[in-house]
C-alpha positions in Angstrom: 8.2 100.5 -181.1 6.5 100.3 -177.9 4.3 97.8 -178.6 7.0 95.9 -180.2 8.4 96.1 -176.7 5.4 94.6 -175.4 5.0 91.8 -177.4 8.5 90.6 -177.2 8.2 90.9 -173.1 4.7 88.7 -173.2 6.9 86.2 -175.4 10.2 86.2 -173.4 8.1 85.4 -169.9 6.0 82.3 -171.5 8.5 81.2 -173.3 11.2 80.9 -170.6 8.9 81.1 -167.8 5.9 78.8 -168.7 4.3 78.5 -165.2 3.8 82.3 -165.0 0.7 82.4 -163.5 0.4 78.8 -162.9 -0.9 78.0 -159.0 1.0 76.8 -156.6 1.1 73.5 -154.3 3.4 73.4 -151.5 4.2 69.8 -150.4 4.6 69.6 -146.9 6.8 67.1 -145.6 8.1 65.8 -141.8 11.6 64.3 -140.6 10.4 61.0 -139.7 12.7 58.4 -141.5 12.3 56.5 -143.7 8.8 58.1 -144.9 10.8 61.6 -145.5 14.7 61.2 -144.8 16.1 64.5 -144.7 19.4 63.9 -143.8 22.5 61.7 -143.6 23.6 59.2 -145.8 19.9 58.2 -147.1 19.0 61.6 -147.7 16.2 61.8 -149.9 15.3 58.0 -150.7 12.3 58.2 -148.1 9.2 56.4 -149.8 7.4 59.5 -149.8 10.6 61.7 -150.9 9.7 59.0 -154.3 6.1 59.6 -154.3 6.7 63.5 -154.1 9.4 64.2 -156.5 7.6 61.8 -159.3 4.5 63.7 -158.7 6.4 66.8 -159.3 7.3 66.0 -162.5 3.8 64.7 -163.7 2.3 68.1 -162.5 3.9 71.0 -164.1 1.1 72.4 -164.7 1.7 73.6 -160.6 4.4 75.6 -159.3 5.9 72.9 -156.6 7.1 73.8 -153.2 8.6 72.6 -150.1 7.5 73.2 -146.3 9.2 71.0 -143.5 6.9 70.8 -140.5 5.3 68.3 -138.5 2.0 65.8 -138.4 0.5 68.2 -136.0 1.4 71.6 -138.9 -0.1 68.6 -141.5 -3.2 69.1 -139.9 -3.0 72.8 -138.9 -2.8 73.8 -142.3 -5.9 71.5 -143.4 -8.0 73.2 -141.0 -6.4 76.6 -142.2 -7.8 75.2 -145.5 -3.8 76.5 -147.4 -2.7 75.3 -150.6 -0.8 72.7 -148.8 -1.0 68.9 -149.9 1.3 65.9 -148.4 2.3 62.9 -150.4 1.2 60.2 -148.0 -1.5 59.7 -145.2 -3.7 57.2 -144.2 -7.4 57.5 -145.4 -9.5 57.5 -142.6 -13.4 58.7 -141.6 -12.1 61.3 -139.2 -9.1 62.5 -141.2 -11.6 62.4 -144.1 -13.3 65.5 -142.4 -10.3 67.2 -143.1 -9.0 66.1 -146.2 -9.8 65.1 -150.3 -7.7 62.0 -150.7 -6.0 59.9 -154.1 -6.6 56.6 -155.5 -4.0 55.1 -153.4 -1.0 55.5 -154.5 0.9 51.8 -153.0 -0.2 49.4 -150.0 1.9 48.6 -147.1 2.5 46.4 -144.1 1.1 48.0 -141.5 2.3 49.1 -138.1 3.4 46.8 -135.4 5.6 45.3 -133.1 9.3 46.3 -133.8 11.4 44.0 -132.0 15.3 42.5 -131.8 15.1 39.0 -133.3 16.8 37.4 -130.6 13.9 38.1 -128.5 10.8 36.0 -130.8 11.5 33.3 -128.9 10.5 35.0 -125.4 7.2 35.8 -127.3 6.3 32.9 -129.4 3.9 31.9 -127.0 2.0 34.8 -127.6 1.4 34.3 -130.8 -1.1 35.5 -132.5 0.3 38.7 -131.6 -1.6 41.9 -130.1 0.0 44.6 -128.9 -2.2 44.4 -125.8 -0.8 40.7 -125.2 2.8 42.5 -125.2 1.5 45.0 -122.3 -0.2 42.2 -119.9 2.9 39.4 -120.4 5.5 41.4 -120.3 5.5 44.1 -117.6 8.9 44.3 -117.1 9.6 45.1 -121.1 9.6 48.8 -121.5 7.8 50.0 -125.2 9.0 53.2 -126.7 6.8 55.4 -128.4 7.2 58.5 -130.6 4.1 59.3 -132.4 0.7 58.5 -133.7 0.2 54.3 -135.0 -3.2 54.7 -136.2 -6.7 53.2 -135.4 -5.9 50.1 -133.1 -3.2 50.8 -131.7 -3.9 54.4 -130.9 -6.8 52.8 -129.1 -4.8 50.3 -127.2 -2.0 53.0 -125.7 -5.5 55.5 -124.6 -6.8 52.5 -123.1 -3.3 51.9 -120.5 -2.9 55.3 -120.0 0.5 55.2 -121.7 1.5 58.6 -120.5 1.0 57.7 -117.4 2.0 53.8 -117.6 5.3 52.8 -116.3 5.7 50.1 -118.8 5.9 53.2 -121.7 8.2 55.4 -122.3 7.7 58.5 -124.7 10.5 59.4 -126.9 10.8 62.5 -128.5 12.2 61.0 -132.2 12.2 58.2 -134.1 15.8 58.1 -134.0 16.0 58.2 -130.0 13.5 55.7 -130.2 15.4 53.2 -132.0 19.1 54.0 -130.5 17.5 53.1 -127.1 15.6 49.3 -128.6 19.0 49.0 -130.1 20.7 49.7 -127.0 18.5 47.7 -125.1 17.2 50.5 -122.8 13.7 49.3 -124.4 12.3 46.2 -125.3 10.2 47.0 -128.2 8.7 49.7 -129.7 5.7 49.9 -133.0 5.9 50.9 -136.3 6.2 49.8 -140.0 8.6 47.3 -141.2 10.5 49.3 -143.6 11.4 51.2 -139.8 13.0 48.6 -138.7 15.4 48.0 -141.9 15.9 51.4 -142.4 17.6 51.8 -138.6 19.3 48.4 -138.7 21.0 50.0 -142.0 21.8 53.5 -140.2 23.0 52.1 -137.1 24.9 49.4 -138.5 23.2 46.7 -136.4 24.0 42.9 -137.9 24.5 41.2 -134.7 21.1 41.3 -133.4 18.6 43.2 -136.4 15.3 44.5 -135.4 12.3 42.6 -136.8 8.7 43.8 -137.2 5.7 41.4 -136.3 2.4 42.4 -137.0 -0.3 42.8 -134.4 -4.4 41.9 -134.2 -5.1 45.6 -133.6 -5.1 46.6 -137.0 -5.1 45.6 -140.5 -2.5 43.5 -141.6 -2.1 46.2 -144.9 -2.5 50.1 -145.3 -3.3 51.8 -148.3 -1.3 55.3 -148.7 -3.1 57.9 -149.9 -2.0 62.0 -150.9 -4.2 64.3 -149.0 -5.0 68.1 -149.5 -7.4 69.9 -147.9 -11.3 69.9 -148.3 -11.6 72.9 -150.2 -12.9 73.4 -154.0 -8.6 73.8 -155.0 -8.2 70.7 -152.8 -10.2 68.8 -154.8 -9.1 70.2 -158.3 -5.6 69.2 -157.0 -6.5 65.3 -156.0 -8.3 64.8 -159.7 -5.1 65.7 -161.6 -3.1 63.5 -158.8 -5.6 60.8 -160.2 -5.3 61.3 -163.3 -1.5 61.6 -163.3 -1.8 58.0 -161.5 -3.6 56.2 -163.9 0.4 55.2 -165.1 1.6 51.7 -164.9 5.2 53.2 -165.0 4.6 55.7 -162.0 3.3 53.2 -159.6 6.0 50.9 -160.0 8.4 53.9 -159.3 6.6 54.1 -156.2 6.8 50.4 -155.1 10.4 49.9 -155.9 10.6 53.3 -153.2 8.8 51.0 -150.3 11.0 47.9 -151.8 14.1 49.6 -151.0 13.6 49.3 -147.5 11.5 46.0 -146.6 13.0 43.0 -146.6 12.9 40.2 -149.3 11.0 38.3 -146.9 8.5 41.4 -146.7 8.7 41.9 -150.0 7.3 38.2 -151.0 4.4 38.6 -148.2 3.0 41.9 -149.8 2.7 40.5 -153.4 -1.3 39.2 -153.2 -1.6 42.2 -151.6 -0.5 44.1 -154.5 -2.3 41.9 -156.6 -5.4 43.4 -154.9 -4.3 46.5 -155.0 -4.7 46.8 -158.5 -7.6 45.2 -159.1 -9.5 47.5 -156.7 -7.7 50.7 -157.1 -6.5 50.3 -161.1 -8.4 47.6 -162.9 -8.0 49.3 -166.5 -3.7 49.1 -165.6 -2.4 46.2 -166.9 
């Protein structure tokens, strides 16, 4: 009877509870719309909120769970070496120390100068545009900044002292930053294009909508990459990752994420770039 007993038990967990015993990944993720939107009326339609939940599904072979932190806890928990993983980070040699990354998993415009459109024609003249250009001609324009652009333009703000630079003002959010360009209290600010449409949308702001114009600094396109950290489980994680992306289907989920919030006009720029993308990163996908 007892071993009856048993027998059903074993069944009843791995029939109802298949991932018994499976390991877990928790997916770490930071409120910094729209890469993760955590709240309001666009909850969860971040492009990496896409990337995350389809990954989810094409890896239930893990047990999936959720940590909300920051960019600096991102790295923390890399150098902690944790079963921690995030959806989307940029591939670099000094991050790579760090990190395993994916095949890419889409490309993007870049970050750069985020700007109301009824102010390109005080700038045309500094075409083509560097964010260093924006700094030396126009010292009476105040630049917001929240967090980390990246190689180039990282580079650029270290060079001017930005923390100490009249002409910059550090905001604490993303959201402050962009209530404040929208209110005029600063003249521009940097990030990705999909920022810009994303706050014109939440803020309701037709008269005058923030554009995005790319800068010399840095690559005109990004490739977006999941990370986990360098560790033997790291690297078992990014080879199912790859293997789950090797799917026509999944990609294009992940596109029509980043389409949702850049403009048509965006939209029509990336295309060769996409082109590209598969040919380098997915030449077997047709």
């Amino acid at each position: 009877m007892m071993k009856r007993l048993i027998l059903l038990s074993f069944l009843v967990v791995n029939i109802f509870c298949p991932l018994a015993g499976a390991e877990d990944i928790t997916w770490i993720r930071w409120d910094d719309p729209p890469i993760f939107v955590f709240s309001g009326p666009f909850k969860g339609q971040g492009v990496l909120d896409t990337v995350e939940d389809e990954l989810r599904k094409k890896l239930p072979q893990y047990q999936h769970k959720t940590l909300e932190g920051t960019v600096p806890r991102v790295l923390k928990e890399a150098e902690s070496r944790t079963h921690i993983c995030n959806a989307g980070w940029l591939a670099t040699p000094e991050w790579s120390k760090l990190f395993y990354f994916s095949t890419p998993v889409f490309v993007i415009p870049a970050n750069g100068i985020l700007l109301p459109k009824s102010r390109l024609g005080e700038v045309r003249n500094l075409a083509p545009y560097s964010l260093q250009k924006f700094l030396d001609a126009k010292k009476s324009w105040k630049l917001g900044v929240g967090r980390l652009y990246g190689e180039g333009i990282d580079e650029v703000l270290t060079k001017n002292n930005y923390q100490k630079n009249p002409q910059v003002i550090t905001i604490a959010t993303s959201l402050r930053v962009h209530k404040m360009l929208h209110a005029n209290r600063i003249q521009y600010t940097l990030g990705y294009p999909f920022e810009a449409v994303y706050y014109n949308e939440l803020l309701n702001s037709k008269a005058d909508s923030v554009v995005h114009i790319p800068v010399t600094e840095n690559s005109a396109r990004v490739e977006v990459v999941v990370a986990c950290p360098k560790t033997p489980w790291g690297a078992k994680v990014i080879a199912d990752v790859d293997r789950a992306l090797q799917n026509k289907a999944l990609l294009e989920k992940f596109e029509k994420g980043v389409d949702r919030w850049l403009s048509a006009e965006d939209q029509e720029k990336l295309a060769p770039a996409r082109k590209e993308f598969y040919r380098k990163n997915y030449p077997s996908l047709k």
